[in-house]
N, C-alpha and C positions, 0 to 999 in steps of 0.2 A: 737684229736692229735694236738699238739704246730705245730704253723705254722714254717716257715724255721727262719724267722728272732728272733723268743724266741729262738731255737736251738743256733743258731750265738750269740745271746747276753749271754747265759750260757756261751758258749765257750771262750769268750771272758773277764766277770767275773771271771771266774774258773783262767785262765789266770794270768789277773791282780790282784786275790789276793791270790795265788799261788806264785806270784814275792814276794807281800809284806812280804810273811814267806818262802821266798827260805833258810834263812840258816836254820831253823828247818830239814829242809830236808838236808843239807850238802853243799847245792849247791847257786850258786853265780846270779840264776836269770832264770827265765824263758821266754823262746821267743814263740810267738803265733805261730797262723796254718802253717804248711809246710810241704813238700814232706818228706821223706827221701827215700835212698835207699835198697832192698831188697837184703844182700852181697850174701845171697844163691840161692832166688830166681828168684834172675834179675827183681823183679819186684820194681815200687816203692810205698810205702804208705804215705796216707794224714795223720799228726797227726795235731791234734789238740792244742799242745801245746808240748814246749821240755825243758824239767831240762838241765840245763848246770853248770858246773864247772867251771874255769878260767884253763888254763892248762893244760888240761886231754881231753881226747877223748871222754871218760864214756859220757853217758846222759841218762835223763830218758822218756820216751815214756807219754805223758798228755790223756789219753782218757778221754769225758764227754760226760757221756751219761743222759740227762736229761727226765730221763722215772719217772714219777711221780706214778706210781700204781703197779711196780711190781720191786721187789731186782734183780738184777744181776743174772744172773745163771752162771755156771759152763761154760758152752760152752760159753759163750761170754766172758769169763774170759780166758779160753781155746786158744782163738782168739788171744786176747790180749799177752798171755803168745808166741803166736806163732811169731807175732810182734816185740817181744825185741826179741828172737832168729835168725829168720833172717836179723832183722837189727846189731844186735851188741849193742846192746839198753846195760846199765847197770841195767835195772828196770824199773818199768813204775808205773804210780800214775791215778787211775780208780777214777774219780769224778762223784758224781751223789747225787741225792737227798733222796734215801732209802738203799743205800748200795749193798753189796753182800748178799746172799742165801748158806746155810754150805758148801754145795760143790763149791761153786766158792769160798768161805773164804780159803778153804783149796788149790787149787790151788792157788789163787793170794798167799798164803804163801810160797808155794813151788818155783813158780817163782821169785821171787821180787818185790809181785806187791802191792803197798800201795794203801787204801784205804783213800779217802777223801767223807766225807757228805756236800753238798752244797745244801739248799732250790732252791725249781727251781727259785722262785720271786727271787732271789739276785740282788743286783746290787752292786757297787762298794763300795757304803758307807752303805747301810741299806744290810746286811748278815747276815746270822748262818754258819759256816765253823765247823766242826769236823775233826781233823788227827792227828795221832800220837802221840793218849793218850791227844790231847790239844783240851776246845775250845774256838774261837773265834766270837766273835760277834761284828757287826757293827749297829751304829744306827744314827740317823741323826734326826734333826727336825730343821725346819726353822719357827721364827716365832715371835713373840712380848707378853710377858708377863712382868706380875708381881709377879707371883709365882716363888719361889724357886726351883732350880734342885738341887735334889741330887744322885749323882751316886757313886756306893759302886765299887769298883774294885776288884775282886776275880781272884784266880787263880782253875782255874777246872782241877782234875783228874780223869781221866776214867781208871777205871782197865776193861778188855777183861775178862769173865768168860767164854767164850764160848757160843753157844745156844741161842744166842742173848740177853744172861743176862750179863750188864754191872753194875759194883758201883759207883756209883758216889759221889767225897767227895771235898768239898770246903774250901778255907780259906782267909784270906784276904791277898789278895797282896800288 
């Protein structure tokens, strides 16, 4: 099991490049871990990250759950869906490295709950990001040659077939 501080630094990735494509999602920037409060159940919860608008009250709930061997299930999507309801949440965005399982697919549908794919190794400049039909990747290298880089720029779409069969089709951006 990932010690506390791989948990913390997911959390914190997810975060900062979750900001860097805040308007893909509609919203104007994401702010890291904090409380919020519980309007029905008087209680309060820790998120882990929060969607914000400019102007508007709406926001969206950030869970990251960095479980590397097994999809999401249903009840902890369950959890999450129960989260945006007694806060007032407008939605919530579930990040993790192997996604949802069909019955948590179909609840985070039914709630508003977006899915995001993030490797657990990310970090801020070397990533794989998947969300919302988009994806992105990060790469980095520091270092001294004399060979030639060349990097091709595409733009990737993912269609949802269902059943965990996705198409994937690319073209040059």
């Amino acid at each position: 099991m990932a010690d506390n501080s791989e948990w913390r630094m997911y959390e914190e990735v997810a975060s900062y490049l979750l900001n860097q494509f805040a308007d893909l999602f509609g919203l104007d920037r994401f702010e890291g871990k904090q409380k919020v409060a519980g309007l029905r159940s008087g209680t309060e919860w820790e998120i882990d990250a929060k969607g914000v608008a400019e102007g508007s009250d709406v926001f969206l709930i950030v869970e990251c759950r960095r479980y590397s061997t097994s999809r999401q299930n249903q009840e902890k999507i369950g959890s999450l869906a129960y989260r945006i309801r007694d806060t007032g949440a407008g939605g919530a965005i579930i990040v993790s490295p192997l996604g949802l399982q069909e019955g948590a697919r179909r609840v985070a549908g039914a709630e508003g709950i977006k899915e995001v794919i993030l490797r657990p190794d990310s970090t801020t400049t070397e990533y794989f990001l998947r969300f919302l039909n988009e994806v992105r990747v990060g790469i980095s290298d520091i270092g001294l040659s004399d060979e030639a880089i060349s990097v091709v720029h595409k733009k990737v779409h993912i269609a949802d077939k269902g059943e965990g069969q996705d198409t994937v089709t690319t073209e040059k951006a």
